[in-house]
C-alpha positions as CSV (number, residue, x, y, z in Angstrom):
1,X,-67.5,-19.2,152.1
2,X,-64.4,-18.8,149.6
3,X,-63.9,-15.5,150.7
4,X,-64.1,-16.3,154.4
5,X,-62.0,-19.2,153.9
6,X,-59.5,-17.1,152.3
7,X,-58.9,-14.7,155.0
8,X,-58.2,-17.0,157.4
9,X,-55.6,-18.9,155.6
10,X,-54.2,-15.2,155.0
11,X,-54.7,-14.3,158.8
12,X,-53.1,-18.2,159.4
13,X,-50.1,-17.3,157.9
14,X,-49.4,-14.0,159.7
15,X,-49.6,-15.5,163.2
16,X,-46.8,-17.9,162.4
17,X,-45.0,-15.5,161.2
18,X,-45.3,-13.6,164.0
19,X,-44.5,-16.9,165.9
20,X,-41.8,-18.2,164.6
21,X,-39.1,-15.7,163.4
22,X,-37.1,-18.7,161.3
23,X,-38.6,-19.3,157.6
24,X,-38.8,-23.1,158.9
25,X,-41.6,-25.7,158.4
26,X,-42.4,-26.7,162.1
27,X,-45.4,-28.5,164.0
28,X,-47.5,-25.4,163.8
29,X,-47.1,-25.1,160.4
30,X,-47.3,-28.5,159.6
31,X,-51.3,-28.3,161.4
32,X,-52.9,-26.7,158.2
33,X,-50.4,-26.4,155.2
34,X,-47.7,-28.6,153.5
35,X,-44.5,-28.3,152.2
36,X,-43.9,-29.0,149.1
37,X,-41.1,-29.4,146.8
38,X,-42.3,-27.6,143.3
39,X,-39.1,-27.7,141.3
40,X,-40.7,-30.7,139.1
41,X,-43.5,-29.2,138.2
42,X,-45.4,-32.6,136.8
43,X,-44.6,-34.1,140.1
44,X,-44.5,-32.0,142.9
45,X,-43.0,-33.6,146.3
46,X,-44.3,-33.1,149.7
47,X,-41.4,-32.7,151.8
48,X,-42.0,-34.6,155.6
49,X,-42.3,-32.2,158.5
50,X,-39.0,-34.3,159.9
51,X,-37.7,-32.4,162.7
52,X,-39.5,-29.6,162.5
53,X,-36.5,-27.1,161.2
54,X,-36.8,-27.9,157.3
55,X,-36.8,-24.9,155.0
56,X,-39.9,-23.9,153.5
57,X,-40.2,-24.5,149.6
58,X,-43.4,-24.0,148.6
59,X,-46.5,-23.9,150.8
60,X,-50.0,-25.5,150.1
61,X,-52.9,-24.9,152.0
62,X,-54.9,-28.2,153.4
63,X,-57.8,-27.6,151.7
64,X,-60.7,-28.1,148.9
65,X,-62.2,-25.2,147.0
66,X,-65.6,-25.8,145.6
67,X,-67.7,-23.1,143.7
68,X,-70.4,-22.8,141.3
69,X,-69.4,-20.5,140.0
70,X,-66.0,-20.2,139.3
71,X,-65.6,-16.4,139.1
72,X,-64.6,-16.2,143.3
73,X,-62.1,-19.1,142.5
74,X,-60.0,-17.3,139.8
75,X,-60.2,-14.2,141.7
76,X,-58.8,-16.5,144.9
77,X,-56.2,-17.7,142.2
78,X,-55.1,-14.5,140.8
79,X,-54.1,-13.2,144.3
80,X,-51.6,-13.1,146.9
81,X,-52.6,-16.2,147.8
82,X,-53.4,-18.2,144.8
83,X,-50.2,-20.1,145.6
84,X,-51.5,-21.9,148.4
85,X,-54.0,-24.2,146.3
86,X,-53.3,-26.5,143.0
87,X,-55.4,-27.3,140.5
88,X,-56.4,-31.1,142.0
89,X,-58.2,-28.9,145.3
90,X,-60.5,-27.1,142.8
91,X,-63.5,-28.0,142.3
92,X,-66.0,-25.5,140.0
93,X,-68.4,-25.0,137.6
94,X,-69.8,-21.8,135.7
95,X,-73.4,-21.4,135.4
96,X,-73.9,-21.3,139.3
97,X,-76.4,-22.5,141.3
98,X,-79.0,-19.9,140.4
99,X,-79.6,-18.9,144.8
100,X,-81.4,-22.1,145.2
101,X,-80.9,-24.6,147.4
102,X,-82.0,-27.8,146.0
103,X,-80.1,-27.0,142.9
104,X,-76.8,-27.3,144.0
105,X,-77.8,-30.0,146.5
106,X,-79.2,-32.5,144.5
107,X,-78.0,-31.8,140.7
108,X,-74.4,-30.1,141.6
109,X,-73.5,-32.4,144.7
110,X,-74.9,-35.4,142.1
111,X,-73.1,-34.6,139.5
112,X,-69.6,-33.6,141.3
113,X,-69.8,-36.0,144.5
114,X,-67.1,-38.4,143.0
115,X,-65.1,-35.5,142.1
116,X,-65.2,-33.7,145.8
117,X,-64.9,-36.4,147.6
118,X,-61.5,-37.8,145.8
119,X,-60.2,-34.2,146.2
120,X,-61.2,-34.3,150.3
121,X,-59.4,-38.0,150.2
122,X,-56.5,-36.9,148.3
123,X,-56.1,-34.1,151.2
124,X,-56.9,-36.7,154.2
125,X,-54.6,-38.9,153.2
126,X,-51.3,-36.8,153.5
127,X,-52.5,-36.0,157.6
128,X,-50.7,-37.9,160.1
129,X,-53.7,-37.4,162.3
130,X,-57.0,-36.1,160.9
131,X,-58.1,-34.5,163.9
132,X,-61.9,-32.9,161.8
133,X,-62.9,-31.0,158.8
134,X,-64.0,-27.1,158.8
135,X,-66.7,-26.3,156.2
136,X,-66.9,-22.4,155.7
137,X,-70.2,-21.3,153.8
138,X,-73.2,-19.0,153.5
139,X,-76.7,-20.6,153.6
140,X,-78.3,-17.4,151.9
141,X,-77.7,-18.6,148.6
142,X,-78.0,-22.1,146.3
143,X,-74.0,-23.2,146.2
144,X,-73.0,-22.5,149.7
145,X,-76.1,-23.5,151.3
146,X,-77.0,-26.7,148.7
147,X,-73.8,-28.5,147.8
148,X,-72.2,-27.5,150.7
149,X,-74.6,-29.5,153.3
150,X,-74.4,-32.0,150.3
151,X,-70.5,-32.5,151.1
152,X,-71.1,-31.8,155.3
153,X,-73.4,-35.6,154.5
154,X,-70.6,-37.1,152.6
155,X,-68.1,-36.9,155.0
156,X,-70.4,-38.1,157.8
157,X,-70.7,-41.2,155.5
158,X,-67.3,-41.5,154.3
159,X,-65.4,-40.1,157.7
160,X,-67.6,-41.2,160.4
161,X,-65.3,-40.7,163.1
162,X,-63.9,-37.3,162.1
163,X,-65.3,-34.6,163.9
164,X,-67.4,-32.4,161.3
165,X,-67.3,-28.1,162.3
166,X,-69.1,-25.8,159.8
167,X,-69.1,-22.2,159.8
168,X,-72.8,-21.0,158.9
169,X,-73.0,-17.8,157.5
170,X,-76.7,-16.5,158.1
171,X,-77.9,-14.0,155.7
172,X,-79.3,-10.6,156.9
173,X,-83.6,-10.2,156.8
174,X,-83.0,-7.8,154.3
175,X,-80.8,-9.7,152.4
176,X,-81.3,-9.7,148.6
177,X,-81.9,-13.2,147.7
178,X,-85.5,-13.7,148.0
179,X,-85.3,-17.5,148.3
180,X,-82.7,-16.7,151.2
181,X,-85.4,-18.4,154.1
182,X,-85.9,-21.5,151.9
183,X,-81.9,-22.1,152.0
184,X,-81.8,-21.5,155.3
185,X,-84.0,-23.6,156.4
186,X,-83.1,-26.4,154.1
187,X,-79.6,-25.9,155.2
188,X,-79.9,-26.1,158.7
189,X,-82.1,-29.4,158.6
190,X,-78.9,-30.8,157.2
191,X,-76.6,-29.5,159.2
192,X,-78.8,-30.6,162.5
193,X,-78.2,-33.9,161.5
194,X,-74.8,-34.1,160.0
195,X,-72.0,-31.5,162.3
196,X,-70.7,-32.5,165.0
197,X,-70.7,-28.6,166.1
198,X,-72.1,-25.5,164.5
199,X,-71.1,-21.4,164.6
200,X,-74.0,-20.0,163.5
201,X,-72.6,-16.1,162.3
202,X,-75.0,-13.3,161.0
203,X,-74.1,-11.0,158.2
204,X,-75.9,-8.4,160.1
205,X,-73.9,-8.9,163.3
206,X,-70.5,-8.4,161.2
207,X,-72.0,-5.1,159.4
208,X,-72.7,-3.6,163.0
209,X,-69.0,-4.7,164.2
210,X,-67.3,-3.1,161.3
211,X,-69.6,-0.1,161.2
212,X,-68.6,0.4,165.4
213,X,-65.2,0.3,164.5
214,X,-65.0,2.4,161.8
215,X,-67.2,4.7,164.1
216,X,-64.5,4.4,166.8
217,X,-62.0,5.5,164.6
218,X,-63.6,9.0,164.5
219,X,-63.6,9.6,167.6
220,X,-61.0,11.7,169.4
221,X,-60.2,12.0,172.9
222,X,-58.5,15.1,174.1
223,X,-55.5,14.7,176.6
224,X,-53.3,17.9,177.9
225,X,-49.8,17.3,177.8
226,X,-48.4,20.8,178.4
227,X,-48.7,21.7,174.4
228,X,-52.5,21.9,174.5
229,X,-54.8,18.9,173.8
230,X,-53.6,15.6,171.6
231,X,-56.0,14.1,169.6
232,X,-56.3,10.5,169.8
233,X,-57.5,8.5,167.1
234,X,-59.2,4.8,167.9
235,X,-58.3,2.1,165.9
236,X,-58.5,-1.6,165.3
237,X,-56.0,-4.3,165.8
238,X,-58.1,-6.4,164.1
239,X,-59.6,-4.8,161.0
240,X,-56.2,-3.0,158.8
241,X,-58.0,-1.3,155.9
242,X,-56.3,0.2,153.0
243,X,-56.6,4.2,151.7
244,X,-60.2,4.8,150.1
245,X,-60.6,4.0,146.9
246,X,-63.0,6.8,145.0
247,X,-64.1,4.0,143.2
248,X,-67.6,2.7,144.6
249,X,-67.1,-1.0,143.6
250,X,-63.7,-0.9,145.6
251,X,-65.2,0.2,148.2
252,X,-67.7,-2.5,148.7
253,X,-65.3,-5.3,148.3
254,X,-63.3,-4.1,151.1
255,X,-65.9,-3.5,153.0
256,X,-67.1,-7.5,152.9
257,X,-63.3,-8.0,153.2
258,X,-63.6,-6.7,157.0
259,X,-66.4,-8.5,157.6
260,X,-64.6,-11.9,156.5
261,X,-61.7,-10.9,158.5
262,X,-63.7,-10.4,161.7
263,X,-65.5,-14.0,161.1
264,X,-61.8,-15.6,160.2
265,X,-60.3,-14.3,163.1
266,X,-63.2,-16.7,165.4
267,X,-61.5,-20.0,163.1
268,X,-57.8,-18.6,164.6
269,X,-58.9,-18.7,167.6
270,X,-60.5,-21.7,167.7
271,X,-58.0,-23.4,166.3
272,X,-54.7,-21.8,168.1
273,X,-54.3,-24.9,170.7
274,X,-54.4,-27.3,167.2
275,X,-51.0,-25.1,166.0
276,X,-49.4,-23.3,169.3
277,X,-48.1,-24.5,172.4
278,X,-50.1,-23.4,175.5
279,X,-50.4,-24.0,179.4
280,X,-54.0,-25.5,178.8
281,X,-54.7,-26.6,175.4
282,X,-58.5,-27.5,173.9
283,X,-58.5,-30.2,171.5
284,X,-61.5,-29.8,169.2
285,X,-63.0,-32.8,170.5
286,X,-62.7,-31.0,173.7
287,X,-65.4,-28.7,172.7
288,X,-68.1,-30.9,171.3
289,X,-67.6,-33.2,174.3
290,X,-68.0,-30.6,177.2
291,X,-70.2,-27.7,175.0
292,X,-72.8,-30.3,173.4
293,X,-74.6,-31.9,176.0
294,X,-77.4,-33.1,173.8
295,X,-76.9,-34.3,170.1
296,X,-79.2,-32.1,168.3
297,X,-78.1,-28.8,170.9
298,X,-74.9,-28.0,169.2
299,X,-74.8,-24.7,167.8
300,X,-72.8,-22.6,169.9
301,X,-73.0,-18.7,169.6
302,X,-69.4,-16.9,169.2
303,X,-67.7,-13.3,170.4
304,X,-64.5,-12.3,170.2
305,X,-62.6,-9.8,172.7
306,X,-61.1,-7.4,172.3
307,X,-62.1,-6.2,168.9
308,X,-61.4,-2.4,168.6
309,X,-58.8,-1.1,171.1
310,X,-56.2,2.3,171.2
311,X,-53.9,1.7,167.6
312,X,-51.5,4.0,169.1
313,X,-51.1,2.9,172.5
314,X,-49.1,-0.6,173.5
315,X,-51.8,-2.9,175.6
316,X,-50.3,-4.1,178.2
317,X,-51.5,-7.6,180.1
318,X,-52.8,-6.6,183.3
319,X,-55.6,-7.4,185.8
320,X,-58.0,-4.7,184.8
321,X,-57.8,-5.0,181.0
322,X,-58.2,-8.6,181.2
323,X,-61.2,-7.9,183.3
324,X,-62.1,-5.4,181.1
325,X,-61.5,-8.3,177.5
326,X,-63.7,-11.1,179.9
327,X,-66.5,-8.2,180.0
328,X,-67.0,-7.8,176.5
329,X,-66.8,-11.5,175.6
330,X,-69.8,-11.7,177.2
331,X,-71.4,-8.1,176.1
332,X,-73.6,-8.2,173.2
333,X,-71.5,-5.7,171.5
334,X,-68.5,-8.7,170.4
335,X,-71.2,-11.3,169.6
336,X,-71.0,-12.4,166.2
337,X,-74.6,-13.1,166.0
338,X,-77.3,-10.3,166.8
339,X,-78.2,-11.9,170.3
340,X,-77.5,-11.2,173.9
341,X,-76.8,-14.8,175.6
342,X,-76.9,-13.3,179.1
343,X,-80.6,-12.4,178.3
344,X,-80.9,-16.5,178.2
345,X,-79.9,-19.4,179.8
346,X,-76.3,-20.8,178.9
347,X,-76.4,-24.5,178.9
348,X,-72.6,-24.6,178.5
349,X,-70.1,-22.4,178.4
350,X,-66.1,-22.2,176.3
351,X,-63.6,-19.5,176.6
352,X,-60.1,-20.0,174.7
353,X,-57.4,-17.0,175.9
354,X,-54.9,-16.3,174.1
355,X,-51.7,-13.9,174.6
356,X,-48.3,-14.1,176.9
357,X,-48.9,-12.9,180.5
358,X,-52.2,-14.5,180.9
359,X,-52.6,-17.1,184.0
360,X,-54.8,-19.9,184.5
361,X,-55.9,-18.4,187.9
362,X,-56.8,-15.1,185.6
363,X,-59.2,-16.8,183.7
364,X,-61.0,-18.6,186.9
365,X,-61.1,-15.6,188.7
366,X,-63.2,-13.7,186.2
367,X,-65.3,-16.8,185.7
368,X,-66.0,-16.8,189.6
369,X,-66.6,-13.3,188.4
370,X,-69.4,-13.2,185.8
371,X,-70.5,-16.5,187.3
372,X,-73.6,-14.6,189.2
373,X,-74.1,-12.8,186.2
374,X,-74.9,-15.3,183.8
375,X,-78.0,-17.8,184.0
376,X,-77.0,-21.5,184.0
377,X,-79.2,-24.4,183.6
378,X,-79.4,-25.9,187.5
379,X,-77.8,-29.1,185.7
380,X,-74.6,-27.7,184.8
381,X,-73.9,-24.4,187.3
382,X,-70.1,-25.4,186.6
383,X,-70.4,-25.5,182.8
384,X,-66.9,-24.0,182.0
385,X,-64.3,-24.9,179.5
386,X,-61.2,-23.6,179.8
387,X,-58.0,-23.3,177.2
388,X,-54.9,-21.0,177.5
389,X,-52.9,-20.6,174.3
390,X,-49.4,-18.7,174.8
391,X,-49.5,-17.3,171.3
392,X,-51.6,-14.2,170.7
393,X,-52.9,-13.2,167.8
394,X,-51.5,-10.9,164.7
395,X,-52.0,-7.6,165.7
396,X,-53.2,-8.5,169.5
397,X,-51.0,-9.1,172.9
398,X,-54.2,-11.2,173.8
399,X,-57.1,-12.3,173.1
400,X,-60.5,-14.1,173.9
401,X,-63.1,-16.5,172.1
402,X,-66.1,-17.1,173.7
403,X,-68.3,-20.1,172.5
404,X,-71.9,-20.1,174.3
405,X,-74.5,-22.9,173.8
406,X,-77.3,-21.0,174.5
407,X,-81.2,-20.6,174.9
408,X,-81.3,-17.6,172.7
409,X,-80.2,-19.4,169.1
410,X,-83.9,-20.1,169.4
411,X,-84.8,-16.9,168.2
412,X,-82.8,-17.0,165.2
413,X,-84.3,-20.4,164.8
414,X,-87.9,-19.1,165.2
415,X,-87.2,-16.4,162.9
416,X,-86.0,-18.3,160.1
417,X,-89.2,-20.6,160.2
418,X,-90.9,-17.7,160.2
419,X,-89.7,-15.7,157.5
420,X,-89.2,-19.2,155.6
421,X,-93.3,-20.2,156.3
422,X,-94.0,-16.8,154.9
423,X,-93.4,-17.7,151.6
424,X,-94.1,-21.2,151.6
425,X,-98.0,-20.4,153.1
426,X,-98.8,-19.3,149.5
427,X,-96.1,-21.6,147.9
428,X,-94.2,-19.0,146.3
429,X,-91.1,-19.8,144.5
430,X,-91.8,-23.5,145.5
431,X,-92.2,-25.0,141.9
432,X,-88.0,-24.2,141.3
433,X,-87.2,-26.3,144.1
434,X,-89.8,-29.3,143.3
435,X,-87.7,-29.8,140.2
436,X,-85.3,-31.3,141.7
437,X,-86.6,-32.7,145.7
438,X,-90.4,-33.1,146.7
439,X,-92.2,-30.7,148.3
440,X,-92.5,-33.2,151.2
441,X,-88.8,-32.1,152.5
442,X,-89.1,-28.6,152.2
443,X,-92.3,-29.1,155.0
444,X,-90.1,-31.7,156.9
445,X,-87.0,-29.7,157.1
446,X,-89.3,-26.4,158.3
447,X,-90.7,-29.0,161.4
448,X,-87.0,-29.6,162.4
449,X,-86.0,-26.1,162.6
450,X,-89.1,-25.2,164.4
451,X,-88.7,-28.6,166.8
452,X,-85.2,-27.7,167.7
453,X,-86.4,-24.1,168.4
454,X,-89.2,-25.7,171.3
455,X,-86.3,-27.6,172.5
456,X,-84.4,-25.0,173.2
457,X,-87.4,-22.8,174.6
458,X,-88.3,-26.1,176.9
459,X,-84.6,-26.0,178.4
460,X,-85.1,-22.0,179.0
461,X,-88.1,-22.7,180.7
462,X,-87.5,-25.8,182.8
463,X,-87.4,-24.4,186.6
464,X,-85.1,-26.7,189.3
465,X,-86.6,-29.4,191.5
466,X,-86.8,-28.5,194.8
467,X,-86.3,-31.9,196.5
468,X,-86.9,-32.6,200.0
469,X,-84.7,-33.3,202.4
470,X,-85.2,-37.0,204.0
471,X,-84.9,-36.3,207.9
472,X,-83.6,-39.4,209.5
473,X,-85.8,-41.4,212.2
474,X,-84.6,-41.2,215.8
């Protein structure tokens, strides 16, 4: 979560640079960091946004850190972007929360609930207009997964009327924490009942994206330009690695560093309309209003297009590419989850573009497009939302997030219970979670996941009524 989190503050701050060409605290910048005046150190100043043309002093990210274990936090601190946070958003511990669940939910979140919830209030209180909270976390192990739904149910409480979006990182089947299924599950029970929206990402669907890439970038294409044939290497304008490193730890770090960047770059999307101007911008109430038609269906499946494209060869904003960008939104291939929503039934259906060019009447006219392609409920055959954001991304002339609520979460759902009922069946690892909750939950929150599952499945099954038409009496 810290590490996600990270990257897209990093990814935030090159798209306004990108933006605005003047070192100057505007509206967009205002959105997600403040300014503030650090030449008294025991009493920092924020410095208003005013007009919107005040120089920058010293940036701070809107934000709370939390962590077990504070060994992610320190390394955040000793970066490039340790600036960004003070030591009042910080919130962490050392021993950890030993990858289980009900040890950071109900000991950590006990024991630091006072302490979080000030930080969030201290943050909240400096907004002019609180718009909703982002939680980034992982529910493979006991931190991300246990004290993090343990805050998600404090800020329902506390900030009822703030819209609530987490990021839900899934963990691979052969991830190695054992105890991964029971945080899951436990998680997600949680998070059923207390977001307003969630973006269910698996770790597995990033390692396939940044292993096509980096697969792409091998591959040569041979053109004849009188001197013979050119090689062309293909690259990503998303993913920017550094040289190789022959050190093997090194390696593995960046390697999870492309991953978060590829998950990050769904938050800048999502939240462009929030910090650029745009012919049609979403609101993030928008979303949950017109993509959650029932309270409990609100996880919504995300892609992102394009995602690898030629490094050495301007893109240029025409009809076929943008064709081309509205295809793979909907491929399996961008998903950031391992499923195929057009093998399902969508119930409703978001795409945010993003990049100069692009035209309103471009984004209907490949909707009228896929439209026969796709499998809508009968209820909702126009089940489109629409934004257009002028600003593209860093690296990108354009750009498209798709968010899908769709059928097929069921079988990640399903899969979940499964793998989670496996061990539970014989009661394995049961007796460190009993220490702190009773066993009573654990077979409570395992109904839910399942029950939302059969909803789903009963909405993917449900067949149109064919209603007869009354003929009138002559």
């Amino acid at each position: 979560g810290l590490q996600l989190g990270t990257r897209f503050w990093d990814l935030a701050l090159k798209e306004h640079a990108a933006y605005s060409k003047d070192p100057v605290y505007d509206d967009a910048l205002s959105s997600f960091f403040h300014n503030v005046d650090m030449r008294e150190s025991k009493n920092p100043r924020r410095i208003p946004l005013g007009d919107g043309r005040g120089k920058i002093r010293s940036l701070k990210a809107r934000s709370v850190l939390v962590d077990m274990e504070e060994g992610v936090i320190n390394k955040v601190l000793k970066g490039p972007l340790g600036e960004l946070f003070t030591e009042h958003q910080l919130i962490k511990d050392v021993s950890g929360s030993g990858n289980n669940w009900a040890h950071g939910h109900c000991e950590y979140g006990r024991k630091y609930s006072s302490h979080i919830l000030e930080a969030v209030r201290r943050e909240a209180e400096t907004c002019d207009s609180l718009q909703s909270f982002f939680l980034m976390h992982s529910l493979g192990g006991g931190t991300g997964s246990g004290l993090g739904t343990h805050i998600l149910g404090q800020l329902a409480d506390e900030f009822p009327d703030v819209y609530r979006f987490t990021t839900a990182v899934f963990p691979s089947e052969d991830d190695d924490v054992i105890t991964s299924p029971y945080n899951s599950v436990l998680s997600l029970n949680e998070l059923i009942e207390h977001a307003d929206c969630i973006l269910p990402i698996e770790n597995q669907a990033l390692i396939n994206i940044c292993s096509r890439i980096s697969t792409r970038k091998d591959i040569t294409q041979s053109q004849s330009r009188g001197l013979g044939k050119v090689p062309r290497k293909y690259g990503s304008t998303i993913l920017h690695k550094p040289k190789k490193s022959k050190k093997h730890k090194e390696e593995k770090y960046k390697a999870f560093d492309d991953m978060n960047t590829v998950a990050a770059n769904l938050l800048c999307n999502l939240t462009c309309s929030m910090r650029f101007e745009g012919n049609l911008n979403v609101d993030l109430n928008e979303i949950t209003m017109n993509l959650v038609p029932f309270p409990r269906l609100k996880l919504l499946l995300s892609s992102i297009a394009p995602l690898a494209t030629l490094a050495d060869k301007k893109l240029a904003v025409g009809a076929r590419s943008l064709d081309q960008m509205f295809t793979n939104a909907f491929s399996g291939e961008c998903q950031l989850t391992t499923l195929n929503p057009r093998s399902s039934t969508y119930l409703a259906c978001g795409l945010i573009v993003r990049g100069k060019g692009v035209e309103v009447s471009d984004i209907n006219r490949n909707i009228d497009r896929m439209k026969p392609k796709l499998k809508l409920v009968p209820w909702n055959q126009d089940g489109f939302k629409i934004g257009l954001c002028a600003a593209p991304p860093a690296h990108q002339p354009y750009s498209t997030l798709c968010l899908a609520n769709n059928c097929a979460i069921k079988d990640v759902l399903n899969n979940l219970g499964d793998r989670f009922n496996k061990l539970y069946r014989v009661r394995a690892h049961v007796h460190h979670y009993t220490e702190y909750m009773d066993i009573k939950d654990m077979s409570k929150a395992l109904r839910n996941v399942y029950d939302l599952a059969k909803r789903y499945e009963e909405i993917e099954k449900a067949k149109p009524r064919i209603r007869k038409r009354l003929k009138p009496l002559i």
